[in-house]
C-alpha positions in Angstrom: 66.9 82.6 128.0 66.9 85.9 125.6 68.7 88.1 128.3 71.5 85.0 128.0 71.3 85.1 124.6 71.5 88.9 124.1 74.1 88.8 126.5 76.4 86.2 124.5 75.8 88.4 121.2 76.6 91.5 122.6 80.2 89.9 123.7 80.2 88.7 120.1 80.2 91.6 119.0 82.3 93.3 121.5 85.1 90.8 120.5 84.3 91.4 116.6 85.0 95.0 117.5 88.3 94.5 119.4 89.4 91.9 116.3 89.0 95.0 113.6 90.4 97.9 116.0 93.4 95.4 116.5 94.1 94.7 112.9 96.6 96.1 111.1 96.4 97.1 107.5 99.7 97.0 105.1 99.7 100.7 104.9 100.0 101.1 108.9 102.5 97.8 108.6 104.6 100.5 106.0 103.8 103.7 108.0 105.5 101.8 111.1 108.3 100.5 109.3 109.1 103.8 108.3 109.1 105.7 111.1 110.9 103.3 112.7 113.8 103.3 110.1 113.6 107.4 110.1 113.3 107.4 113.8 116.5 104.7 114.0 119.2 107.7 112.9 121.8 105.7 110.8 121.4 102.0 110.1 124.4 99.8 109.5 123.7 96.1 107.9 124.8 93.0 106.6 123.2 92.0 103.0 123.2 89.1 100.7 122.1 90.2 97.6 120.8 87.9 95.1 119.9 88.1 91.0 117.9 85.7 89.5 117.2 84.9 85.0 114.0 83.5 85.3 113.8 80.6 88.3 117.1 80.4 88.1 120.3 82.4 89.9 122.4 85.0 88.0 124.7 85.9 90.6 124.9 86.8 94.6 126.8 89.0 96.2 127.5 89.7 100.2 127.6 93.2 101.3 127.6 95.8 104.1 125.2 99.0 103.7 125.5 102.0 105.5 121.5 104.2 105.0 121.2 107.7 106.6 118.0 109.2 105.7 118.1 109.5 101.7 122.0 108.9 101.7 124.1 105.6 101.5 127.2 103.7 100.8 127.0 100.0 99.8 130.2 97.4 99.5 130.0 93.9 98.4 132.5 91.7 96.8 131.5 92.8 93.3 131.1 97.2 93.4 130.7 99.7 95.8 128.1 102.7 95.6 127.9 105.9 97.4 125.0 108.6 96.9 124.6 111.3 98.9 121.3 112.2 97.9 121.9 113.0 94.6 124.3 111.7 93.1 125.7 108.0 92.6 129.0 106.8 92.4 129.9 103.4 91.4 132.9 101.1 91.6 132.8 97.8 90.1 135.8 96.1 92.0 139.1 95.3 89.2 138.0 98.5 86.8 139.8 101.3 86.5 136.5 103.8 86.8 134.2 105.1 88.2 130.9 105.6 87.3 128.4 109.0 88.2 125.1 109.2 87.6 122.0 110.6 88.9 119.9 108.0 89.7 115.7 107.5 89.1 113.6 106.1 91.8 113.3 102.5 90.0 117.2 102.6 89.6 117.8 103.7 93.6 115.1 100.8 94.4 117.6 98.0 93.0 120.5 99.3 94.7 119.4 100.1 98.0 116.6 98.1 99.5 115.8 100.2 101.8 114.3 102.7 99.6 110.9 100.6 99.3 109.3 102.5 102.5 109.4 105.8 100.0 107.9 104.1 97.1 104.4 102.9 99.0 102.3 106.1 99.3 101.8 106.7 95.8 101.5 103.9 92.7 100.9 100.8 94.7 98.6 98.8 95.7 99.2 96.9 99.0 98.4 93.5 100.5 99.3 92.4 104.0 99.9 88.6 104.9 101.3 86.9 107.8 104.4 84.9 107.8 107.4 83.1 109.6 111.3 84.4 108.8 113.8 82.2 110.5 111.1 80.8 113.4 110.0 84.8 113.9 106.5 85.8 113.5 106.4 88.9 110.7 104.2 90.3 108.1 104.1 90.1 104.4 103.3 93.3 102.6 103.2 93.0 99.0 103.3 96.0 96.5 101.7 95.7 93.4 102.6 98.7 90.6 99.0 99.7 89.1 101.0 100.7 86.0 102.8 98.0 84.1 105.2 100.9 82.5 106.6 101.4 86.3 110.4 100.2 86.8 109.2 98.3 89.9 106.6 95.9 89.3 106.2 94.3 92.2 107.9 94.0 96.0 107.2 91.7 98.9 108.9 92.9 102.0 108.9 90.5 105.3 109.3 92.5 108.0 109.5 91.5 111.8 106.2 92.3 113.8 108.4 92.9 117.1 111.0 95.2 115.7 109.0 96.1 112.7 112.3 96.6 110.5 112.8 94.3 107.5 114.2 90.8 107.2 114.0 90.1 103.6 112.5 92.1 100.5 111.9 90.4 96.4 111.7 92.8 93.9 110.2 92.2 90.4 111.1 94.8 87.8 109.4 95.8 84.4 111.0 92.8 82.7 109.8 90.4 85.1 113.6 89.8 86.5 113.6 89.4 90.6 116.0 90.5 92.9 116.3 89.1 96.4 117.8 91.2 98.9 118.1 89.5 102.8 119.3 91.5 105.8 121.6 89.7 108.1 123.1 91.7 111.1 121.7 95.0 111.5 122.2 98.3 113.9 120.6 101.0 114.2 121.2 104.6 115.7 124.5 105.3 113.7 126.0 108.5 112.3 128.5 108.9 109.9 129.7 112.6 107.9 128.6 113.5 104.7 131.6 112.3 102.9 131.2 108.8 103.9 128.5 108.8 101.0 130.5 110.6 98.7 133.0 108.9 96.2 136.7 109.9 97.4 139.3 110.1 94.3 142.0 110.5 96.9 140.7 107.1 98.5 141.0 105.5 94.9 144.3 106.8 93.0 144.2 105.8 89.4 140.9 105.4 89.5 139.6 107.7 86.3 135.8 109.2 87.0 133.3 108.9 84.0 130.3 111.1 84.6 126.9 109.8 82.9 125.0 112.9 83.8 
């Protein structure tokens, strides 16, 4: 009877074991998710971008963003941004300018939401969750900003545990106003030159440049 029952612990803990070795934490969830999105070479996507005032909508917008490494060019039906790295252009569609700036972290996190997998390492605390997008089985990673003075206070990425890229990510800045960005068509392994993330007056005639630097 104690061989049996020594037996039936030892498989208990055996299984306890495999349980912990097999879980993932949200930094390992992030780590993947990067190297999978550096690893992917250019990444072309669908977007619909959404702004809410409170629990309530302030606007949406449908878009198409091109990311290559630290570089990329977002369209929608309301602007268009380029940055190469550097420096941003933007467009709002019916002005007669365009806008350059150079960017902050926070500032690049709102525009592209691809930038969150450079943001985790350093000023957040993480939390991982499971979850279902669209019938798919994913994980939940929140980050939480340990400094209330940072620009991003908080984002909740869902990203799918198969192709570990991201379905959907909420972002709550320093004045508690969320911004809902979801990913519809995606594909990866693209490459485009260095202009194609660089604002082209000769594309735009007429359109005057205002530099903000």
């Amino acid at each position: 009877m104690m061989k049996i029952k020594r037996v039936f612990m030892t498989i208990c803990a055996a299984c306890a074991i495999g349980a912990t070795s097999f879980a993932q934490t949200a930094r390992q969830v992030l780590d993947q998710t990067a190297n999978k999105l550096k690893n992917s070479g250019g990444i072309e996507a669908t977007f619909e971008g959404t702004q809410f005032k409170g629990q309530h909508e302030a606007g949406t917008a449908n878009g198409h963003i091109l990311v290559q490494g630290n570089k990329f060019k977002i369209a929608s039906n309301a602007l268009t941004t380029w940055f190469d790295g550097r420096t941003q252009w933007t467009l709002l569609h019916g002005s007669d300018e365009v806008n350059v700036s150079n960017p902050t972290a926070a500032e690049l996190q709102q525009v592209n939401p691809y930038t969150f997998v450079n943001l985790y390492k350093h000023g957040y605390n993480l939390k991982l969750a499971n979850t279902t997008y669209h019938g798919k089985a994913c994980h939940e990673v929140r980050m939480i900003a340990q400094n209330k003075g940072m620009g991003i206070q908080l984002i909740i990425a869902v990203i799918d545990k198969h192709t570990q890229l991201p379905y959907s990510i909420r972002m709550k800045d320093n004045h508690g106003e969320w911004t809902r960005i979801r990913v519809g068509s995606l594909r990866t392994h693209k490459h485009w030159g260095d202009a194609t993330f660089r604002f082209n007056s000769k594309d735009h005639p007429g359109i005057e440049v205002v530099d903000l630097r």
